[in-house]
N, C-alpha and C positions, 0 to 999 in steps of 0.2 A: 260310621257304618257299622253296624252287628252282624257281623257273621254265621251264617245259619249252615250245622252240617245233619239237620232234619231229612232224612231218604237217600244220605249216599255213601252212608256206611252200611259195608255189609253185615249180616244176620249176625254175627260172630259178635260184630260191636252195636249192636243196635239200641241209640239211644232210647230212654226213658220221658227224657223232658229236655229241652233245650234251653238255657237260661245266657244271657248274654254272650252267643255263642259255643257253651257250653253243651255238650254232649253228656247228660248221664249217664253212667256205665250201671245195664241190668245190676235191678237189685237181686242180693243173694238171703235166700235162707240163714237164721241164725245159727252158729254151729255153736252150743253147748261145751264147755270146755271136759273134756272127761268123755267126754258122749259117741262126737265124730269126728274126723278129718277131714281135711280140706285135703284131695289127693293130688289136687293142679299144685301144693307147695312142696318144698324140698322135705319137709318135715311134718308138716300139719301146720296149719295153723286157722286161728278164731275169727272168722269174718263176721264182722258186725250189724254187715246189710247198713240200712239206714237208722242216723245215731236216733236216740228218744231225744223228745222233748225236753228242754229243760225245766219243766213242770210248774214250778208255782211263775206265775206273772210279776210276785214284788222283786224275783231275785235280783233282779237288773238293777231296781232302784235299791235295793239293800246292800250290795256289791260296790255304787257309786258313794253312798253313804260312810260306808264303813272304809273303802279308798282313800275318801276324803276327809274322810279325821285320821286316820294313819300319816298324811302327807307324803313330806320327807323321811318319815321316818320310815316308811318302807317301800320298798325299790323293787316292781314286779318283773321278772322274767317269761316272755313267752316263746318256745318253740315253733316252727314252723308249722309243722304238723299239727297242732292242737287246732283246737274247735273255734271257730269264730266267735262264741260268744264269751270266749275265755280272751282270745288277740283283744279283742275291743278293751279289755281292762290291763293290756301289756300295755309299760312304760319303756321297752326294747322288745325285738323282736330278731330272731334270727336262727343257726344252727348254735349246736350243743358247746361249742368250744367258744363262738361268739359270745355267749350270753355269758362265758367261766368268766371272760376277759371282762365284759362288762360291769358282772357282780364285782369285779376284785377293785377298777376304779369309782367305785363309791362309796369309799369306804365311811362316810358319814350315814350309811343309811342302816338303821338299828336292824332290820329286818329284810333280809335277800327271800322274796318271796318265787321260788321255781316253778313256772309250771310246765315240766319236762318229765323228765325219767329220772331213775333213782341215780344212775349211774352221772347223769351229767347234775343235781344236786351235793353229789360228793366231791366232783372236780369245784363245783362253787365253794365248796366249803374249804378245799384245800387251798387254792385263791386269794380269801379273800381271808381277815384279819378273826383273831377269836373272839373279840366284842364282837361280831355279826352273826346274826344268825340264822341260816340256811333253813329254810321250810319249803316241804314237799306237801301239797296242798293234800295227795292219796299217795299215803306209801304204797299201800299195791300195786304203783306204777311204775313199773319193774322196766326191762329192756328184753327180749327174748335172746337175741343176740349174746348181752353181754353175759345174758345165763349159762350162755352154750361152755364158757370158760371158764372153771373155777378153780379157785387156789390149791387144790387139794391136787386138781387134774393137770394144772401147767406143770407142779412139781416134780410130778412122775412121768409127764415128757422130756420134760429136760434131765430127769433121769435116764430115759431111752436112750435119749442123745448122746449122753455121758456115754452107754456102756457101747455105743456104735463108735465113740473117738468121735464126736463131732462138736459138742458143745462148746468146747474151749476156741473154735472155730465160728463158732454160730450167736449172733447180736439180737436178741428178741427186738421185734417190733410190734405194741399194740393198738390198735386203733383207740382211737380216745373214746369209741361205743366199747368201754369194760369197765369192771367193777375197778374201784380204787387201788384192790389187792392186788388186781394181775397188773395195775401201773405200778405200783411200789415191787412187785418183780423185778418186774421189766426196769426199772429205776436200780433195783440192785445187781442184775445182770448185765449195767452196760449200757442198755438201751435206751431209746426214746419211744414215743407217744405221736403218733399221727393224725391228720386228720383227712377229709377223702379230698381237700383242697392242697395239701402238700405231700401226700404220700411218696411223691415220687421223689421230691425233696429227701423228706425225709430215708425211705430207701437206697439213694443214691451216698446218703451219711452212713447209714448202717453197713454197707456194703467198705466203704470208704474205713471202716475201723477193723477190717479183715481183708484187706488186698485189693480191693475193689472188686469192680463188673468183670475185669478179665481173669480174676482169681479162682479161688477155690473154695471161700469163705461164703458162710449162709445165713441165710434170715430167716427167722420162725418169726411169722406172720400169725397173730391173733388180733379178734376172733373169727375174723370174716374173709372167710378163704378167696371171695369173691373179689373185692376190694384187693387184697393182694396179690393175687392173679393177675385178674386186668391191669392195674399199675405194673409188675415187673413185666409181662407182654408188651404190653401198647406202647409204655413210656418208656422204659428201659430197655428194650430190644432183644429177653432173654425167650427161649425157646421155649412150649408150651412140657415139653417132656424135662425143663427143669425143674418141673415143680411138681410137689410129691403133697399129697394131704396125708394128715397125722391124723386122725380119730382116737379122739379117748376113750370112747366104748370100747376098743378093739387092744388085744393081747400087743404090746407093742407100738399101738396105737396103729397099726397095721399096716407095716411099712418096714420093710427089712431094710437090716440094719445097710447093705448093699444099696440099696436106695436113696435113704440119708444121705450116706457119704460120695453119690453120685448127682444128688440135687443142689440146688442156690437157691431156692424159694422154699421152705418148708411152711404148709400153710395148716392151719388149723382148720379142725372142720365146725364154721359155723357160717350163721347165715343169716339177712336180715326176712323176719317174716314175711312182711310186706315186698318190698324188693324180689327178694326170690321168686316171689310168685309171677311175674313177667317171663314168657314165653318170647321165642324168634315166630314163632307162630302169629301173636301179637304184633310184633312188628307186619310180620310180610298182610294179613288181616289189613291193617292201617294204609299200607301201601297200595294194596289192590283197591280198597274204597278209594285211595285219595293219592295218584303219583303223586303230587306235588307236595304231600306231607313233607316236614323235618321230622324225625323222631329224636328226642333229646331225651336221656337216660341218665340215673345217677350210676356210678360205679361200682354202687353194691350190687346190679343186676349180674345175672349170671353172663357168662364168655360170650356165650353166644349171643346173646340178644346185645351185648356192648357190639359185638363185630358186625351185628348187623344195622347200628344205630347208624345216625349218623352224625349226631353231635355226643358227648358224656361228659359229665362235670357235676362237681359237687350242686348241695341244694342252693346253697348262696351263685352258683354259675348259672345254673337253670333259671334264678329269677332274673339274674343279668341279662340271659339271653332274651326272654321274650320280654324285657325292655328294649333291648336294642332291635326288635324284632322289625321286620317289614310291614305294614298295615295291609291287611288282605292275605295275610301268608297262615298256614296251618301247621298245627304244629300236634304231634303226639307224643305226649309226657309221659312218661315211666319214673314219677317216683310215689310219696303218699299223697292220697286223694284230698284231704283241706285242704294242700298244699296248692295241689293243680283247680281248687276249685277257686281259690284263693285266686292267683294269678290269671283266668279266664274272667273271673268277675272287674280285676284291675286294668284287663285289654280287651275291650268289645270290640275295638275292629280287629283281633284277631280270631279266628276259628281253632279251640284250643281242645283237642281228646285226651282222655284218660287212656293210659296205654292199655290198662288191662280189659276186658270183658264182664265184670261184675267188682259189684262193691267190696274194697276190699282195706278198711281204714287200721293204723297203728292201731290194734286193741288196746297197749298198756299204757299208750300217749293218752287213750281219748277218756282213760280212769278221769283224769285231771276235766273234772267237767265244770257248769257254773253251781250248782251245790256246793260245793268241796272246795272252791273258789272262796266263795260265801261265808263259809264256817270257819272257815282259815281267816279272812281275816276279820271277820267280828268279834273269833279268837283274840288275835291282836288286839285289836283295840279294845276289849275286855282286861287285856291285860295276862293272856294266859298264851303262851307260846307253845304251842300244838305242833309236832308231827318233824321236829327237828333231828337234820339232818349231821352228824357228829362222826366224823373218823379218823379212827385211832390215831396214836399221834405220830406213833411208829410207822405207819404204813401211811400218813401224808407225807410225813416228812421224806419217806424213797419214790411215792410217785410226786410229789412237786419236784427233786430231784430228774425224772424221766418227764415231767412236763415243762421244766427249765431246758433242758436240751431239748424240746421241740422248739421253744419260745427262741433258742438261739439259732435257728435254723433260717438260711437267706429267705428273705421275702415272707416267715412269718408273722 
């Protein structure tokens, strides 16, 4: 059975086109980077409306050609989020920490081709062995998130913290969405590396190396204030007034030093672009078109729209769910849009919405297109290894450190 939810969403969500139960969410205007914002985000951000074509017609066959004389000898990774016509040429597919693990047991494969974000191409490269070599098919495929935190900016937080009496007290924890620098911190300060599938795990270790949950001791949470928020609430049971955001633009990071030493959540102020943008409005929107929706949300979304969900879990939980889902059942998805398009097209008897209201795809994921795919590897098997991904030796060597104690963590 195909599911059709053609006329019974309201104006808010008003599909486009219907595809195997699929509801498109209104397309959006390009926003120009530099130019305008997007004021529905926490920050701004570049909605892409509908991606372009992928232009010339050989690429496909050019892509399969040049695949197929690489062999074994190169091992492609694809992200969730990316384009379908990039998954079609993944040899794995899954989230960011998934694919570190799988680049690292192949180690016979000359060439770990990424095509993800910068930040999870450098977790591959610390992974996996120095014969291998890590390629990021567009560097300009940055993280928005992991940019919100940079080495220069945790330093003189955790200077803050020093001059408040708190640091000697306080276990960084960063989500594995950050540059390799703030892991090798975080790897020097004590800490572990998360992922939105153990956070609580892991938090509940952080906590555990400073007196535990009933203590007095605190976690500085980067970069996504969201993600640690929701985790130390929902999971952990702490109160929403123990948790303080740090802001590096601001004198202090904006948060007296009294605050610090009154909170157990210190969270940094960052956020994912995409994610952020989901509204409680969204939600109750879905609800009124459709009581019998599920709304299932990743835990980068902000508080409120998690407390209004009513399932959350990482991206690897969400595909679990609408496998195990009921046939006939509806569901409204909050996280990126290939993602949810992906998974509507793999369940036609269910009726699957996009949580947001307009098109709104990972900009810096969808850099990684079939062009850049193409060129990469006919690079390869030319013989000319393009666009590699390399770091330092000192700063892998302290975030494999901070990603070894995630790896030792129950059930990861």
């Amino acid at each position: 059975m195909t599911a059709t939810v053609t006329g019974t969403v309201t104006a808010t969500v008003t599909p486009t086109a219907t595809v195997t139960g699929f509801a498109e969410p209104a397309g959006s205007a390009l926003l120009l980077l530099g130019r305008r914002s997007d004021l529905a985000s926490e920050r701004g951000v570049e909605c892409t409306g509908a991606l372009p074509a992928p232009g010339d017609p050989g690429l496909v066959e050019r892509a399969r050609a040049a695949r197929a004389a690489l062999g074994d000898r190169a091992f492609v990774l694809g992200h969730h989020y990316q384009r379908d016509e990039v998954i079609a040429f993944a040899d794995v597919t899954g989230d960011s920490f998934k694919l570190a693990r799988e680049a690292a047991a192949r180690p016979d494969a000359e060439f770990v081709v990424f095509c993800g974000v910068h930040f999870m191409a450098e977790s591959a490269d610390i992974l996996t062995s120095d014969a291998q070599a890590v390629v990021l098919p567009d560097l300009a495929a940055g993280c928005s998130m992991a940019d919100m935190a940079t080495l220069d900016q945790v330093e003189e937080a955790w200077d803050v913290l020093a001059d408040a009496g708190v640091a000697a007290s306080t276990v960084p924890v960063t989500y594995m969405n950050s540059s390799a620098a703030i892991k090798a911190f975080t790897g020097r300060h004590g800490g572990t590396v998360c992922t939105s599938s153990n956070a609580e795990t892991a938090l509940r270790w952080a906590f555990d190396q400073v007196g535990g949950l009933q203590g007095t001791g605190k976690v500085l949470f980067m970069p996504d204030q969201h993600l640690g928020r929701n985790t130390a609430v929902r999971a952990l049971g702490l109160p929403l007034e123990a948790c303080v955001v740090l802001d590096p633009h601001r004198p202090g990071g904006g948060v007296t030093p009294e605050a610090l030493r009154a909170a157990r959540m210190i969270l940094w102020r960052g956020h994912c672009s995409v994610h952020g943008r989901f509204t409680a409005k969204n939600v109750a929107d879905h609800r009124a078109a459709d009581p019998a929706v599920t709304v299932l949300v990743h835990p980068e979304c902000r508080h409120e729209v998690v407390t209004a969900a009513d399932m959350v879990g990482s991206t690897e939980y969400i595909i679990r769910a609408l496998d195990a889902a009921a046939p006939g059942s509806s569901w409204a998805v909050g996280t990126e849009l290939n993602l949810v398009r992906r998974l509507a097209a793999a369940h036609p008897d269910l009726t699957v919405r996009y949580l947001d209201d307009t098109v709104c795809f990972c900009s810096t994921m969808n850099r990684i297109d079939l062009p850049h795919l193409v060129w990469t590897l006919e690079s390869l098997v030319a013989g000319r290894t393009v666009n590699r991904i390399v770091v330092d030796p000192e700063v892998a060597h302290w975030a494999r450190v901070a990603l070894d104690r995630m790896l030792a963590l129950p059930g990861t």
